[in-house]
C-alpha positions in Angstrom: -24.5 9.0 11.2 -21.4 10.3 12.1 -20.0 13.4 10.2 -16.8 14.0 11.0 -14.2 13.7 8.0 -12.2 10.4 7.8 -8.4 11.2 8.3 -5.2 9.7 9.1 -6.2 9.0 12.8 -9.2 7.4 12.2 -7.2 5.0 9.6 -4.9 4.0 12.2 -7.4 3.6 15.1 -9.0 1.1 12.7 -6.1 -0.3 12.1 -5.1 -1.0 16.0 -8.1 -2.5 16.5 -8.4 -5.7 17.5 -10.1 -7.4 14.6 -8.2 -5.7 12.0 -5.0 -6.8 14.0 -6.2 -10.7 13.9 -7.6 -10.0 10.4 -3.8 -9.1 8.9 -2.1 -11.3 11.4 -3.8 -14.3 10.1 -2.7 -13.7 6.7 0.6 -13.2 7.7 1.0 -16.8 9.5 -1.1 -18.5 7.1 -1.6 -16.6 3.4 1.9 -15.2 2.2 2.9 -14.0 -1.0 0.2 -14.0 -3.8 1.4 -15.6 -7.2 0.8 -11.9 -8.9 2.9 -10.4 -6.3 5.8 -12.9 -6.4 5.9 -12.9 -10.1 6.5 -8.7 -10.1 8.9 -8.7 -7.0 11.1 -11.0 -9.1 10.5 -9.3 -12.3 11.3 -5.9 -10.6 13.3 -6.6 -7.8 15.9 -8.9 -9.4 18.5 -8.4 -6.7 18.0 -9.9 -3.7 21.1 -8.1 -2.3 19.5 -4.3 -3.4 18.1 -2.6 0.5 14.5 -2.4 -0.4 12.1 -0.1 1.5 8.1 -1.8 2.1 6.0 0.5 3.2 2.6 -0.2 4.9 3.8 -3.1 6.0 0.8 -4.8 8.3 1.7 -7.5 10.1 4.5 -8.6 7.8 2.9 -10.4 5.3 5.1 -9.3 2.3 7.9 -8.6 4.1 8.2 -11.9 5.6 8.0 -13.4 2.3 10.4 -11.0 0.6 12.6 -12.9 3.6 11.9 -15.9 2.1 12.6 -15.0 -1.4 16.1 -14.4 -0.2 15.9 -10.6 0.2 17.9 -9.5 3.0 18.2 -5.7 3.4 14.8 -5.4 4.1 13.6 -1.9 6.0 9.2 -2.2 6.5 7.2 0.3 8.4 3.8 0.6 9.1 1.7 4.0 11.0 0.0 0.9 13.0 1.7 0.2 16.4 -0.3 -2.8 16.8 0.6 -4.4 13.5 4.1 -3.2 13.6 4.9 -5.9 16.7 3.1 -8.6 15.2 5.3 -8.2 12.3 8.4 -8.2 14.7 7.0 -11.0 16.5 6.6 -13.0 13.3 9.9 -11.9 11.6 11.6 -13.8 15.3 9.4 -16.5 15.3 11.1 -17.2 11.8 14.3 -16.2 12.3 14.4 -13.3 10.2 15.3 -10.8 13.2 17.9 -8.8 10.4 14.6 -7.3 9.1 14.2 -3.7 10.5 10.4 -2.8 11.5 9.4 0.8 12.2 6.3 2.8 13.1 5.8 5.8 10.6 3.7 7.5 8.6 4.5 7.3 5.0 3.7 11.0 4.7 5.9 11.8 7.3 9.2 10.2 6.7 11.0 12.5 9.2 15.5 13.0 8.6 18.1 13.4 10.9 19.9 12.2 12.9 19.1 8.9 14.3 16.1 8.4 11.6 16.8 5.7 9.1 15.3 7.8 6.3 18.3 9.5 4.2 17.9 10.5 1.2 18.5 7.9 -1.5 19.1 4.7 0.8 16.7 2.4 -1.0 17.5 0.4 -4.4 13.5 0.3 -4.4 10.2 0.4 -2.3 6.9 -1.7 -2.3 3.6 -0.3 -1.0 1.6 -3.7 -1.1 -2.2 -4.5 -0.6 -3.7 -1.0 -1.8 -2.1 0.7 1.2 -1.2 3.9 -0.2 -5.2 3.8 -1.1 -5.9 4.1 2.6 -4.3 7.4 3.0 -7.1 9.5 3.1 -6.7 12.6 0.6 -4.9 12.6 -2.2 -2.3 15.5 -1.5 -1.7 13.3 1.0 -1.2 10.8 -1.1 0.9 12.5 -3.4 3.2 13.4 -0.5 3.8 9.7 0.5 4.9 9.1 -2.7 7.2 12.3 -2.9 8.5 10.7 0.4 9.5 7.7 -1.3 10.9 9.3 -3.8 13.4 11.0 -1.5 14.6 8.2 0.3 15.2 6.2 -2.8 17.5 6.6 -5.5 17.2 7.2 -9.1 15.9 4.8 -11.1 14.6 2.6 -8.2 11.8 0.7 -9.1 8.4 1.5 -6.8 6.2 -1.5 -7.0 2.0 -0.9 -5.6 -1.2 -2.1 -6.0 -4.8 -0.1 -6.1 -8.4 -1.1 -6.6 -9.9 0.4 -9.9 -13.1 1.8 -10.4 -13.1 1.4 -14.3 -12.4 -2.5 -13.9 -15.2 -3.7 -14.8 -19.1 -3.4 -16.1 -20.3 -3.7 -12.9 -18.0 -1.3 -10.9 -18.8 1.1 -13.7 -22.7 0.9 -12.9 -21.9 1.3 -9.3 -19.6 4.2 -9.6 -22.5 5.8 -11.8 -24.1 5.7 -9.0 -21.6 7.0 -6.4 -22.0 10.0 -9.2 -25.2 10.8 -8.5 -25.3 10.9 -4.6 -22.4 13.4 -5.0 -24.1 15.6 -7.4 -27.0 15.2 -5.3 -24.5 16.2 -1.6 -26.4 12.9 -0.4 -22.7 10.8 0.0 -21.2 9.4 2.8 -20.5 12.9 4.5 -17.3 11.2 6.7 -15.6 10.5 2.9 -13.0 13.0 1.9 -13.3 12.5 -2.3 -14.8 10.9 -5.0 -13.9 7.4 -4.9 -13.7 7.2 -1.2 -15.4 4.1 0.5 -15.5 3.2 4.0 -17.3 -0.3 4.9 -17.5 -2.2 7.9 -17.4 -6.4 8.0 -16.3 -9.2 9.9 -12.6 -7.9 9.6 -13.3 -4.2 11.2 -14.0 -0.9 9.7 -12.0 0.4 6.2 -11.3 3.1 4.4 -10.3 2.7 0.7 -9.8 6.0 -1.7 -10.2 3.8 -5.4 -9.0 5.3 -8.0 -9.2 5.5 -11.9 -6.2 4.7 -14.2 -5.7 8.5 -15.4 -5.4 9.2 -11.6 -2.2 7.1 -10.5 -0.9 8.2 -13.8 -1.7 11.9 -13.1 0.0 11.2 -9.5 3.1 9.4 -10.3 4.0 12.4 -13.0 3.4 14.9 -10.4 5.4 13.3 -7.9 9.0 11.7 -9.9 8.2 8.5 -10.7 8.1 7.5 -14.7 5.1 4.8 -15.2 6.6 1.7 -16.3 3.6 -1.5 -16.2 0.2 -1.6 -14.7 -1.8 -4.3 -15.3 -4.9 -6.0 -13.1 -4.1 -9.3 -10.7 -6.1 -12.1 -12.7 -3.4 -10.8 -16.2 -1.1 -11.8 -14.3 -1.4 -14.5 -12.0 -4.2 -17.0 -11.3 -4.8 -17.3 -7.7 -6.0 -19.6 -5.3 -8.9 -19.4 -3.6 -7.6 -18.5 -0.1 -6.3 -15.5 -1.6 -9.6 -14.4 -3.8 -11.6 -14.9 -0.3 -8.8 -12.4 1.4 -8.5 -9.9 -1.3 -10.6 -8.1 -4.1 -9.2 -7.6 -7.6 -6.7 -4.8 -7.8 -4.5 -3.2 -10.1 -0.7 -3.4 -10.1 1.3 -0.6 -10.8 5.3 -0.1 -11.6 7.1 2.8 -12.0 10.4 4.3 -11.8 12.4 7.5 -9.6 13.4 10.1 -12.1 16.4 12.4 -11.7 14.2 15.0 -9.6 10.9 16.1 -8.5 9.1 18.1 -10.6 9.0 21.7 -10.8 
């Protein structure tokens, strides 16, 4: 088995490749917005005139239906070339060309001049489908969210989803598990931390960091953003079944920029 840790390149290679590419480009043509995810865009996001930052974008699955919600100052960026222009290719194919795509690295939001990343530009920022879980590391994840945090002002509303490890009896018993082959050094060795998976299917290979609750709360504090709701999918919407086959249960999480970062 390979050894070498999983890191940010090895993410985005998977990413680029080509079933992952047709994987996320499907859903964007065919799945759209869940239920659970419309309900909290409205609920959150109650200005359709407010510039809203989505990062992680994909192929343009939320964004393009942010477009169709009505949103219209819509910035999206993804660390995946290859998904990046099949979300611009989508976004003209529905005439929604006024949506800005970017490729960057959520941890790397670089300012200046000529970057569209000033500090306190967005009214709010979505980082949909668990992708701030596939960051590998989680100072790296604490980064990307300190990132957001600059680029969007006080009291913008930060909207994410993650999977959760404490969902349920049987993700309990596995993670019991997972304990042991740590204690034991007989994990994965390519994972970073505890709660690291990385799986290969039909869809390409994936790296997923899953979390507890106490550790998003534990990362928003440390990072400027008040916890406002969390709550898992099926509380909030039922979905359909094309959406259950694409997409495990996660988590949903809400929470708000404070004044500063902390000290």
């Amino acid at each position: 088995m390979e050894t070498r840790k999983i890191d940010s390149a090895t993410v985005r290679a998977d990413f680029n490749d080509l079933l992952s590419v047709v994987h996320y480009t499907r859903a964007a043509h065919e799945l759209g917005l869940w239920q659970s995810e419309r309900r909290l865009i409205e609920r959150f996001f109650p200005d359709r005139a407010t510039p809203l930052l989505e990062a992680g974008c994909g192929a343009g699955r939320v964004t393009l239906g942010l477009w169709e919600l009505g949103y219209r100052h819509l910035t999206a960026f993804d660390f995946a070339e290859e998904l990046v222009d099949q979300a611009r290719s989508l976004a003209a194919e529905r005439q929604a060309g006024a949506i800005t795509f970017l490729h960057a690295d959520a941890t790397r939001l670089l300012a200046g001049p000529g970057q569209p990343w000033d500090d306190e530009r967005f009214r709010g920022a979505l980082f949909m489908f668990n992708g701030l879980m596939q960051i590998p590391g989680r100072a790296h994840r604490r980064n990307a969210l300190r990132q957001l945090h600059r680029v969007c002002a006080p009291g913008a509303p930060l909207l994410f989803t993650t999977h959760d490890r404490d969902s349920s009896p049987t993700e309990r018993a596995l993670w019991r598990l997972e304990t042991l082959r740590w204690v034991r050094g007989e994990q994965d060795p390519r994972l970073v931390e505890f709660g690291d998976r990385y799986f290969e299917d039909e869809t390409g290979r994936t790296f997923m960091h899953l979390p507890d609750r106490k550790e998003i709360l534990e990362d928003l504090a440390a990072t400027g953003w008040s916890h406002t709701f969390d709550a898992m999918r099926t509380e909030v919407a039922r979905e359909s079944r094309a959406v259950r086959d694409f997409s495990d249960e996660c988590r949903f999480w809400a929470a708000r920029r404070n004044e500063g970062l902390p000290a």
